[in-house]
Backbone and ligand atoms as CSV (ligand in chain L), in Angstrom:
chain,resi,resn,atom,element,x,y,z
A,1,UNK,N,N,11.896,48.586,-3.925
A,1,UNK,CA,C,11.167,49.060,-2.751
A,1,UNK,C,C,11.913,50.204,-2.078
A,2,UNK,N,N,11.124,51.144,-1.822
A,2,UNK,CA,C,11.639,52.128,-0.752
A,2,UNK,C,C,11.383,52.409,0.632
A,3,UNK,N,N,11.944,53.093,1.322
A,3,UNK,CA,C,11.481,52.618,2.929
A,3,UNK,C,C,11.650,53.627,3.181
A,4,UNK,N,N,10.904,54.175,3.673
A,4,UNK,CA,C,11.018,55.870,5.056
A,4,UNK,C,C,11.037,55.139,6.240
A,5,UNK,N,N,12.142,56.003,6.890
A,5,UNK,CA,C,12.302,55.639,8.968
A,5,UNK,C,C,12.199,57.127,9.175
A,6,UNK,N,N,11.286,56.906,10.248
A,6,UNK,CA,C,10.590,58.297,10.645
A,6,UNK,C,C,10.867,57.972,12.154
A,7,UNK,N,N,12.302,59.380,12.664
A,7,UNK,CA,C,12.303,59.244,14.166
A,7,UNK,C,C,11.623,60.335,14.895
A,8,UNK,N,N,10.825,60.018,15.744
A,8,UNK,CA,C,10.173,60.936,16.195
A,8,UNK,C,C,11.396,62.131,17.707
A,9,UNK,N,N,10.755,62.722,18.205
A,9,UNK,CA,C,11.047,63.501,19.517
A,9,UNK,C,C,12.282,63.050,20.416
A,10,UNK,N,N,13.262,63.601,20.406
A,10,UNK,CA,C,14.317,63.598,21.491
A,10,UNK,C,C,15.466,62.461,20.575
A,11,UNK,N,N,15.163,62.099,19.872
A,11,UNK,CA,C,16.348,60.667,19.559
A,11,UNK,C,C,17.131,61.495,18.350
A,12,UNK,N,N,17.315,62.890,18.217
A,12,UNK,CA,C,18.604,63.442,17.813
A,12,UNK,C,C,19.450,63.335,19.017
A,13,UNK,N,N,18.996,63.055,19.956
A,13,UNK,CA,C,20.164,63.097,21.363
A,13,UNK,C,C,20.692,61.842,21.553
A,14,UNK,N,N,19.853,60.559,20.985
A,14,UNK,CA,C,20.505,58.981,20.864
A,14,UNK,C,C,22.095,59.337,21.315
A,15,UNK,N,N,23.188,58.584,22.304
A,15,UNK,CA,C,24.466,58.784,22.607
A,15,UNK,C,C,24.393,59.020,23.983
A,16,UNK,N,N,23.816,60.523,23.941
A,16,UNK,CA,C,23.517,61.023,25.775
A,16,UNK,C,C,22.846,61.177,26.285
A,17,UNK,N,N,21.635,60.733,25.705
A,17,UNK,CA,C,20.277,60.594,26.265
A,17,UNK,C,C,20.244,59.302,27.239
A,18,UNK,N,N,20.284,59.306,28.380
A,18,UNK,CA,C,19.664,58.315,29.143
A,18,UNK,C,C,20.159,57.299,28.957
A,19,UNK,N,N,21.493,56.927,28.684
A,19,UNK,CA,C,22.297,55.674,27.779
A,19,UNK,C,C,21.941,54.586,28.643
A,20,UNK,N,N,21.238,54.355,29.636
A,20,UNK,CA,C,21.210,53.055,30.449
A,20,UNK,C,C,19.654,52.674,29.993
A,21,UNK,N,N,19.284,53.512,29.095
A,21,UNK,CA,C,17.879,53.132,28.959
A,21,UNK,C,C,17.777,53.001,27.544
A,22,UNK,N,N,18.212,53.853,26.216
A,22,UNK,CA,C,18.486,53.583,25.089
A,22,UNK,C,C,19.651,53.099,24.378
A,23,UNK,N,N,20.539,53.140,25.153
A,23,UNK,CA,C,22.158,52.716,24.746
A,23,UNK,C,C,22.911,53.655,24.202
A,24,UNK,N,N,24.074,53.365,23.951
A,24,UNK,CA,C,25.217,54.019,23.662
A,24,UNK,C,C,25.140,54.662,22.348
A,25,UNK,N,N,24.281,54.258,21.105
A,25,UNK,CA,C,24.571,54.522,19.919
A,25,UNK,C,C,23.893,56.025,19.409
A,26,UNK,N,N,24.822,56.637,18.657
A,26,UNK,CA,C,24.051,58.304,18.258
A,26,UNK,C,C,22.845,57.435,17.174
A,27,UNK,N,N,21.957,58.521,17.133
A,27,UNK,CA,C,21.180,58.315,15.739
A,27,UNK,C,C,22.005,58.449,14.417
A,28,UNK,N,N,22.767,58.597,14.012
A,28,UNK,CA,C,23.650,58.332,12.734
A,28,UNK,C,C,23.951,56.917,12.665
A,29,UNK,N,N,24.339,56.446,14.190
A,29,UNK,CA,C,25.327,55.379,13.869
A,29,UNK,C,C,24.216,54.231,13.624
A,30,UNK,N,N,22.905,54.295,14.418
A,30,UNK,CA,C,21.550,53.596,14.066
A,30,UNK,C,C,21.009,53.755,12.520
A,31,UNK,N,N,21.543,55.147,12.062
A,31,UNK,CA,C,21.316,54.811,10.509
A,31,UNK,C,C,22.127,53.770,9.298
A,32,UNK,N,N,23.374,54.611,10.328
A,32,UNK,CA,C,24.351,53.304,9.137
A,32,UNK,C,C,23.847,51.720,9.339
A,33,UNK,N,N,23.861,51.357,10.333
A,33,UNK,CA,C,23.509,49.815,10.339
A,33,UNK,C,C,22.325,49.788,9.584
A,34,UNK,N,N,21.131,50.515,9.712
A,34,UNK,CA,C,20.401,50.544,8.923
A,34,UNK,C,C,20.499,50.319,7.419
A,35,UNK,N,N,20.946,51.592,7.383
A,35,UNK,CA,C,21.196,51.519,5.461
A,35,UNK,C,C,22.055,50.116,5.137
A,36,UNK,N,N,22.797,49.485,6.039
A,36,UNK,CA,C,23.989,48.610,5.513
A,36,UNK,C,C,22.627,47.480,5.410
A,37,UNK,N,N,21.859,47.116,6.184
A,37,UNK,CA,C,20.607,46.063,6.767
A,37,UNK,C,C,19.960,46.635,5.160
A,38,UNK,N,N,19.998,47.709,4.632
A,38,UNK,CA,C,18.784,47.701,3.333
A,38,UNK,C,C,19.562,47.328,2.059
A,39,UNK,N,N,20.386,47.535,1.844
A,39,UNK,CA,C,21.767,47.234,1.114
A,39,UNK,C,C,21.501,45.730,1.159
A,40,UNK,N,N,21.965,44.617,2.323
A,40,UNK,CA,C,21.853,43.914,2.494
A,40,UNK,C,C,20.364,42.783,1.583
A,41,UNK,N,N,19.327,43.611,2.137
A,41,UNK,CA,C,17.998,43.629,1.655
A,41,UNK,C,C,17.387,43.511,0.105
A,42,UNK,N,N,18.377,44.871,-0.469
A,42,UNK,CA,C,18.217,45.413,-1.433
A,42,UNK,C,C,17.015,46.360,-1.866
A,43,UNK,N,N,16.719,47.098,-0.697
A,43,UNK,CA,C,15.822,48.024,-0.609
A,43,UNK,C,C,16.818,49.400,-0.487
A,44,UNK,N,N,15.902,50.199,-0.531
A,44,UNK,CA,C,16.399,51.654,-1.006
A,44,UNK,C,C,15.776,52.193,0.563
A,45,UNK,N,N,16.562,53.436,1.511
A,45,UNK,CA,C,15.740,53.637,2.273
A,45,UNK,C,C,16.051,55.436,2.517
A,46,UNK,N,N,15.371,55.902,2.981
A,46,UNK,CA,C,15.693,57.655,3.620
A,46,UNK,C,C,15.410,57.452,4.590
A,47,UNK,N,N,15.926,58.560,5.327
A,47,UNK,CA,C,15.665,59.025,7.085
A,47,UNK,C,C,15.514,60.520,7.469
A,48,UNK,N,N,14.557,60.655,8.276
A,48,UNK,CA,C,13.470,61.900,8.667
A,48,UNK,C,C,13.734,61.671,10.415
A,49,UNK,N,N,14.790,62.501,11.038
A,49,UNK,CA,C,13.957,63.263,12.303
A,49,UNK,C,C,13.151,64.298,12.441
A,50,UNK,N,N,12.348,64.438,13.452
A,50,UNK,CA,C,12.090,65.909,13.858
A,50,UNK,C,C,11.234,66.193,15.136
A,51,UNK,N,N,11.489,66.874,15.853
A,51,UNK,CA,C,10.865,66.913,17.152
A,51,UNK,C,C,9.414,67.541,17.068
A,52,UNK,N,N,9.256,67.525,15.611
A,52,UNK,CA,C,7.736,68.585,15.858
A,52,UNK,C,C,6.700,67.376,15.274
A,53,UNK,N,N,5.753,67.610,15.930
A,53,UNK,CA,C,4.629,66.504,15.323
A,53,UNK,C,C,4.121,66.763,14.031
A,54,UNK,N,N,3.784,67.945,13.636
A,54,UNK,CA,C,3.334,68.503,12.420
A,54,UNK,C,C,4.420,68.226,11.243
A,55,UNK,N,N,5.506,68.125,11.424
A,55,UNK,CA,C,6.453,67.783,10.597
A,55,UNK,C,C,6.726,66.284,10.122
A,56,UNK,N,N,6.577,65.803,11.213
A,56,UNK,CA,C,6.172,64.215,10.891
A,56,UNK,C,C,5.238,63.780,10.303
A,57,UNK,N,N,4.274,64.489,10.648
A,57,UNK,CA,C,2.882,64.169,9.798
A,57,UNK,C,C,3.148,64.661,8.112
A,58,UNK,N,N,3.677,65.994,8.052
A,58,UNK,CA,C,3.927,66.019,6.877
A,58,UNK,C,C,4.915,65.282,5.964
A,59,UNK,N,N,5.582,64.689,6.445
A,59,UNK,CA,C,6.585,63.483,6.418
A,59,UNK,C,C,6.028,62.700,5.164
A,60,UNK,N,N,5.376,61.918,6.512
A,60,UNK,CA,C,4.211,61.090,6.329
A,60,UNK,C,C,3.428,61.089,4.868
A,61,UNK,N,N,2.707,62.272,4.862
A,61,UNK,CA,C,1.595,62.443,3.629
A,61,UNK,C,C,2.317,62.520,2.324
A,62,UNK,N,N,4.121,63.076,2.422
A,62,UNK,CA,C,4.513,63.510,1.601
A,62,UNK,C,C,5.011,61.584,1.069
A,63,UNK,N,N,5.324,61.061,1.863
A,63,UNK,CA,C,5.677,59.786,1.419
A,63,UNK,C,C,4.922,58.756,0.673
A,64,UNK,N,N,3.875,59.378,-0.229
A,64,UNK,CA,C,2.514,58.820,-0.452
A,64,UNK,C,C,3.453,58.766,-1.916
A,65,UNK,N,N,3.376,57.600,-2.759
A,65,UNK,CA,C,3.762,57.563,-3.770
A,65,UNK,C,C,5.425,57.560,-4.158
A,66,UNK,N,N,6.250,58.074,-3.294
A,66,UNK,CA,C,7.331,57.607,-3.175
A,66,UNK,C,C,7.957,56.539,-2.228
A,67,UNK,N,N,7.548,56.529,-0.977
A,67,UNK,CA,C,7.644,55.230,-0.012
A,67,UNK,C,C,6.747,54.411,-0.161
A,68,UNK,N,N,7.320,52.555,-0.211
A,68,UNK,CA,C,6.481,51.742,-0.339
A,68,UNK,C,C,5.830,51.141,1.632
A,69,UNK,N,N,6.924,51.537,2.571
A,69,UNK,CA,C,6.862,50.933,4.137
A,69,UNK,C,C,7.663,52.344,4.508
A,70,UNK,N,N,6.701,52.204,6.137
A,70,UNK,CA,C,7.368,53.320,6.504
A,70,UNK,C,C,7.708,52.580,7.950
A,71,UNK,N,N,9.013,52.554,8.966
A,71,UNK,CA,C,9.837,52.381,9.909
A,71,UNK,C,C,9.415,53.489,10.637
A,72,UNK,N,N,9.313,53.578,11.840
A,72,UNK,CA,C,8.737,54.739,12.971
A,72,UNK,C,C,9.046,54.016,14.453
A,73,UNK,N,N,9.892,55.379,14.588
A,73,UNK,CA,C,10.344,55.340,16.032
A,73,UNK,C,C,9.417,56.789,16.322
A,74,UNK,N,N,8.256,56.806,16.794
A,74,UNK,CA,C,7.397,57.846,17.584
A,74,UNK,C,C,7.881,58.452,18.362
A,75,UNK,N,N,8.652,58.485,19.088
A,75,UNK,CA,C,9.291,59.114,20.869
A,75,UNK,C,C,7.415,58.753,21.439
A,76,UNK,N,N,8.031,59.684,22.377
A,76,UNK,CA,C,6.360,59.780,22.817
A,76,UNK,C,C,5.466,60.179,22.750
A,77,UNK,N,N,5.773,60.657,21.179
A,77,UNK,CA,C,4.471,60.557,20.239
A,77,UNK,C,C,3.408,59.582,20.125
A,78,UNK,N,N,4.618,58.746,20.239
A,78,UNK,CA,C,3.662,57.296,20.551
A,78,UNK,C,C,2.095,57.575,21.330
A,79,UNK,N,N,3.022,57.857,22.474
A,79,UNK,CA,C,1.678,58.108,23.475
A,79,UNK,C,C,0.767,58.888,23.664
A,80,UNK,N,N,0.915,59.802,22.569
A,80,UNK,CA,C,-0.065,60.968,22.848
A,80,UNK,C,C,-0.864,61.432,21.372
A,81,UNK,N,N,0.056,61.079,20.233
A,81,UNK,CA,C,-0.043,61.134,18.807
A,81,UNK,C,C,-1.451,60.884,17.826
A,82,UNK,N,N,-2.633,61.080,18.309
A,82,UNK,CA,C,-4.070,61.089,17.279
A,82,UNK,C,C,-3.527,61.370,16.053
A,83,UNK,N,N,-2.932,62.714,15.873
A,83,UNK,CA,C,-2.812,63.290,14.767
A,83,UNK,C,C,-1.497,62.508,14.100
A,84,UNK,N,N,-0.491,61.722,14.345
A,84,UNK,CA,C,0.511,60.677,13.365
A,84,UNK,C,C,-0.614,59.626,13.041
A,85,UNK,N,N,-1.402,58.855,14.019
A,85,UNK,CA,C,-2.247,57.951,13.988
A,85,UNK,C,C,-2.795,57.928,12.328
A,86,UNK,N,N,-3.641,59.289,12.423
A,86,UNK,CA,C,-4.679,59.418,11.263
A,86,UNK,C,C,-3.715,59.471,10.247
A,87,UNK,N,N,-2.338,60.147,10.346
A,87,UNK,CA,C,-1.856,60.194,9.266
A,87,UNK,C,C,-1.059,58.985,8.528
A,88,UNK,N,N,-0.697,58.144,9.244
A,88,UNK,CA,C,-0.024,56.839,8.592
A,88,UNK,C,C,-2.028,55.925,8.517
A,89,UNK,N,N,-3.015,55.718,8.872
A,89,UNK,CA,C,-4.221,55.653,8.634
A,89,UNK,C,C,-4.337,56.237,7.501
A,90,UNK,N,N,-4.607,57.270,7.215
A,90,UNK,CA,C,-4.695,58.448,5.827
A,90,UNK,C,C,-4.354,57.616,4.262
A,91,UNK,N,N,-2.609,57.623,4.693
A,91,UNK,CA,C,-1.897,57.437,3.395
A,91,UNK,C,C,-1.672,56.060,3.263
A,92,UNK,N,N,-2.043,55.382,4.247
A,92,UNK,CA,C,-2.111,53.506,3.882
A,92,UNK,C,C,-1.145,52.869,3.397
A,93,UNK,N,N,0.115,53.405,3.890
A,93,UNK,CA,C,1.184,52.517,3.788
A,93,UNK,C,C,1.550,51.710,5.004
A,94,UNK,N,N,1.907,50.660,4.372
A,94,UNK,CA,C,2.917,49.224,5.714
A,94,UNK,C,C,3.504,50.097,6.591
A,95,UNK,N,N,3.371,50.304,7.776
A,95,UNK,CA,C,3.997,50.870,8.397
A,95,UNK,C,C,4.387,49.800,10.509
A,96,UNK,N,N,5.609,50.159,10.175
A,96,UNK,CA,C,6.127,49.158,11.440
A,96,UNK,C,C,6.764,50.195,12.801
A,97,UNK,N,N,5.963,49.571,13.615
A,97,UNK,CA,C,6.429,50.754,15.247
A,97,UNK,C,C,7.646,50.072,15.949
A,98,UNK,N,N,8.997,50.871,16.089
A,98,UNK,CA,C,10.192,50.079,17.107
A,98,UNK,C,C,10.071,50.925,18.148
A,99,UNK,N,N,10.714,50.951,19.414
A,99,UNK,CA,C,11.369,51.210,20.586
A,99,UNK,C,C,12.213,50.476,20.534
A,100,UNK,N,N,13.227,51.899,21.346
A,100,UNK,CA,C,14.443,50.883,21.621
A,100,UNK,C,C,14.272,50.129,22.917
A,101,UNK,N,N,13.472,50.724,23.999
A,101,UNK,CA,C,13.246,50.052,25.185
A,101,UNK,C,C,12.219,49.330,24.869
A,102,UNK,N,N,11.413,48.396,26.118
A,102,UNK,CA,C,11.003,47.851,26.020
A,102,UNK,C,C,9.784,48.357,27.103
A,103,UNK,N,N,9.041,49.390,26.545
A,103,UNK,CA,C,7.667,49.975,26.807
A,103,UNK,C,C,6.878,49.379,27.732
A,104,UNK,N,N,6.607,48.721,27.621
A,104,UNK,CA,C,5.672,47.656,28.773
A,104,UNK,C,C,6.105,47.313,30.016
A,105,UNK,N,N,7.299,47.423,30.405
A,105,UNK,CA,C,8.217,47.419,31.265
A,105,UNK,C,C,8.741,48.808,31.878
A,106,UNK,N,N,8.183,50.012,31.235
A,106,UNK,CA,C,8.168,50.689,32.241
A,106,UNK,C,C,7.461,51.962,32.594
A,107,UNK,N,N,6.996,52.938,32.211
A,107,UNK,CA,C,5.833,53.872,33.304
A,107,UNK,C,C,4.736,53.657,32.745
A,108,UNK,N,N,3.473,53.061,33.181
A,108,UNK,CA,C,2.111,53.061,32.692
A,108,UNK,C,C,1.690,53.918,31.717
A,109,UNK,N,N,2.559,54.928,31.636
A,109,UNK,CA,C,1.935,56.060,30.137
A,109,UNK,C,C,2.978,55.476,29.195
A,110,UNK,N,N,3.335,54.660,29.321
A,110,UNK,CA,C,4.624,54.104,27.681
A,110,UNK,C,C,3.475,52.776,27.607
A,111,UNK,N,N,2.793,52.457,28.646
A,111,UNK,CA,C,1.792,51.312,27.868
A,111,UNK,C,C,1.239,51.338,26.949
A,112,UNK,N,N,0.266,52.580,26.459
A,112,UNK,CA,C,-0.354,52.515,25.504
A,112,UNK,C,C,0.354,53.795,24.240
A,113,UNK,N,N,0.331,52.726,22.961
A,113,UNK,CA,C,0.032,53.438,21.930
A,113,UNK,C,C,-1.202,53.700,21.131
A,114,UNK,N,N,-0.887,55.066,20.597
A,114,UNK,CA,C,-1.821,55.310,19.391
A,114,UNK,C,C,-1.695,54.687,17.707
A,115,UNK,N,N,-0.327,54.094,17.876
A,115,UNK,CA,C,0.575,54.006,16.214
A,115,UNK,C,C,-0.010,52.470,16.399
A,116,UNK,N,N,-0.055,51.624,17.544
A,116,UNK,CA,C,-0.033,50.524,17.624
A,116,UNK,C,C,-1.090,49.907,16.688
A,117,UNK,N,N,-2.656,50.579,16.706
A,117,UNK,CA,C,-3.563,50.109,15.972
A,117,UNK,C,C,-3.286,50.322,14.708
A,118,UNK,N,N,-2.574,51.323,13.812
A,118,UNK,CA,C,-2.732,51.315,12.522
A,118,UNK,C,C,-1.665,50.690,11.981
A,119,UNK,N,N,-0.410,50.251,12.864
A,119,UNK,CA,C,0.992,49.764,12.033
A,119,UNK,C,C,0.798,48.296,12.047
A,120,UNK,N,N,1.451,47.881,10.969
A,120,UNK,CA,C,1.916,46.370,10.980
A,120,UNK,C,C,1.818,45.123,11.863
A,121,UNK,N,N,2.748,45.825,12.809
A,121,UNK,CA,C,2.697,45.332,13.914
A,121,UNK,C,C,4.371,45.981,14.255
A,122,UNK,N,N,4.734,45.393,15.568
A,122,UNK,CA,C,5.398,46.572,16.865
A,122,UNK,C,C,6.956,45.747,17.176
A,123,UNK,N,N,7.834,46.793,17.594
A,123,UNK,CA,C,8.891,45.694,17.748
A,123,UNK,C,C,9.558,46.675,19.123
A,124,UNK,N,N,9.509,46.000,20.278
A,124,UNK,CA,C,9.969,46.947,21.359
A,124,UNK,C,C,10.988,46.239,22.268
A,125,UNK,N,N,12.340,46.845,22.817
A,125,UNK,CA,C,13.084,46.586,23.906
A,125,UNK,C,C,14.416,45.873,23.628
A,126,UNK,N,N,14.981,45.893,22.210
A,126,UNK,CA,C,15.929,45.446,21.736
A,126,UNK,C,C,17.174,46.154,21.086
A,127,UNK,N,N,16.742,47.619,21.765
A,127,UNK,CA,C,17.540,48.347,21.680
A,127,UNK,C,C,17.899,48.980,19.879
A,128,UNK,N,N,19.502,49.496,19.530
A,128,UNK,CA,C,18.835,49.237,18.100
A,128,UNK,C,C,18.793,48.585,17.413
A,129,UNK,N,N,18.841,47.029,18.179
A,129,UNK,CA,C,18.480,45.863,16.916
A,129,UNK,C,C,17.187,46.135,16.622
A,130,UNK,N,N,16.290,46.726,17.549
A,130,UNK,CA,C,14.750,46.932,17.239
A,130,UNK,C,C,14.742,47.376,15.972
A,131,UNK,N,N,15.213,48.386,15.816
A,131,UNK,CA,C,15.354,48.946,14.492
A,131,UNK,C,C,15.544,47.920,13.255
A,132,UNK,N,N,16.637,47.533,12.924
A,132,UNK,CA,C,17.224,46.038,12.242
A,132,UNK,C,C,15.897,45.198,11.808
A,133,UNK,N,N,15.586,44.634,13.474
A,133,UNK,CA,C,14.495,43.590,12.877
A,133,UNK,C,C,13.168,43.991,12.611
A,134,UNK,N,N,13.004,45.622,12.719
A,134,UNK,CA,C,11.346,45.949,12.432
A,134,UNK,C,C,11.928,46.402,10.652
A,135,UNK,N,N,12.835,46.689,10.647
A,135,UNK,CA,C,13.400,46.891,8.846
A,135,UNK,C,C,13.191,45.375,7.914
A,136,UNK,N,N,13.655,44.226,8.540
A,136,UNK,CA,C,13.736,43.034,8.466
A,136,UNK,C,C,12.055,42.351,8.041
A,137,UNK,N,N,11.290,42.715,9.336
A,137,UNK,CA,C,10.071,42.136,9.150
A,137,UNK,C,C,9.370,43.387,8.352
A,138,UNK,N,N,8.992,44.305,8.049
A,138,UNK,CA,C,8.850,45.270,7.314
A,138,UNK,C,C,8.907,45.054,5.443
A,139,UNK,N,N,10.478,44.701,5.023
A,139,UNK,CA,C,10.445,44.266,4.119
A,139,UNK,C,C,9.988,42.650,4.001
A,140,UNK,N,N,10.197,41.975,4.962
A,140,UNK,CA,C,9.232,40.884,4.385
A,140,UNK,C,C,7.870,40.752,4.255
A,141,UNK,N,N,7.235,41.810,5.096
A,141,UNK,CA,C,5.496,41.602,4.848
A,141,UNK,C,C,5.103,42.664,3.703
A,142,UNK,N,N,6.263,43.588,3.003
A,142,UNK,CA,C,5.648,43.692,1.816
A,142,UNK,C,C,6.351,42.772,0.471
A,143,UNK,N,N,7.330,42.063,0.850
A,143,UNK,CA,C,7.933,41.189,-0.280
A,143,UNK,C,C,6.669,39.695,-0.431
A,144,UNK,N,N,6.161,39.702,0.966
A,144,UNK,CA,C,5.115,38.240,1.409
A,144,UNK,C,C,3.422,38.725,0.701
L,1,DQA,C1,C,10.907,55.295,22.856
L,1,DQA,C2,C,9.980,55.036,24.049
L,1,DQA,C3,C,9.111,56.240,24.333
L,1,DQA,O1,O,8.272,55.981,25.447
L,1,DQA,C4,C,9.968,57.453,24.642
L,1,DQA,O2,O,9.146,58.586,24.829
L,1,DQA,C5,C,11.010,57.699,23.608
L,1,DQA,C6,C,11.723,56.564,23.037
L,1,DQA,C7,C,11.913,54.135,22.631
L,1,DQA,O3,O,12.473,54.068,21.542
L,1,DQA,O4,O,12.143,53.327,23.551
L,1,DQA,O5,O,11.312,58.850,23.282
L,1,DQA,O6,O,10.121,55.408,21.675
């Protein structure tokens, strides 16, 4: 099995971004635990930032036949994103939504997603264990 994690908008800054709200860890160091969690697994995985939506999407389409699940941290793409929507819709892969915060808990525009209806299902406010356990449940609902 292979796995794409697709981070969306602003979380190349993971470290000094807002650390009381996402935590201390850079996006590298959220990859290593990662990769060590697929290792663990015995899944194979890559990793894609990019702050542009169009790039994600192409991400996305390009992962058609080489990714079996795709991991997505949206930024707030989340919230505004039609066009990721259609595209993980499109290419019909397992696909699982994390936050590191816990969305619901805080500004009425982090309430709603667009990713929410087409993914798996959602893993929010656990910082980057979010990550961990949406990798976790991810590979089990395509191993199940
Ligand atoms: C986020 C939550 C979003 O609302 C926000 O725009 C982000 C990060 C999170 O991981 O908690 O950029 O996706």
């Amino acid at each position: 099995l292979s796995i794409l994690v697709l981070h969306g908008p602003n979380l190349n800054l993971l470290g000094q971004r807002e650390p009381g709200i996402y935590g201390s860890l850079s996006l590298n160091e959220i990859n290593r635990l990662l990769e060590e969690q697929a290792r663990d697994l015995a899944v194979n995985i890559d990793f894609f930032q990019s702050n542009h939506e169009g790039f994600l999407v192409d991400k996305i389409h390009d992962s058609w036949g080489k990714h079996q699940g795709i991991l997505i941290n949206p930024g707030a793409y989340t919230h505004t994103s039609v066009a990721l929507r259609d595209a993980i819709a499109g290419v019909n892969i397992p696909t699982v939504e994390v936050h590191l915060s816990n969305v619901y808990r805080r500004e009425e525009f982090r309430h709603h997603s667009y990713i929410a209806p087409v993914a798996v299902g959602q893993i929010s406010g656990f910082g980057a264990q979010s990550y961990i356990l949406g990798l976790q449940a991810l590979v089990y609902h395509l191993k199940s």
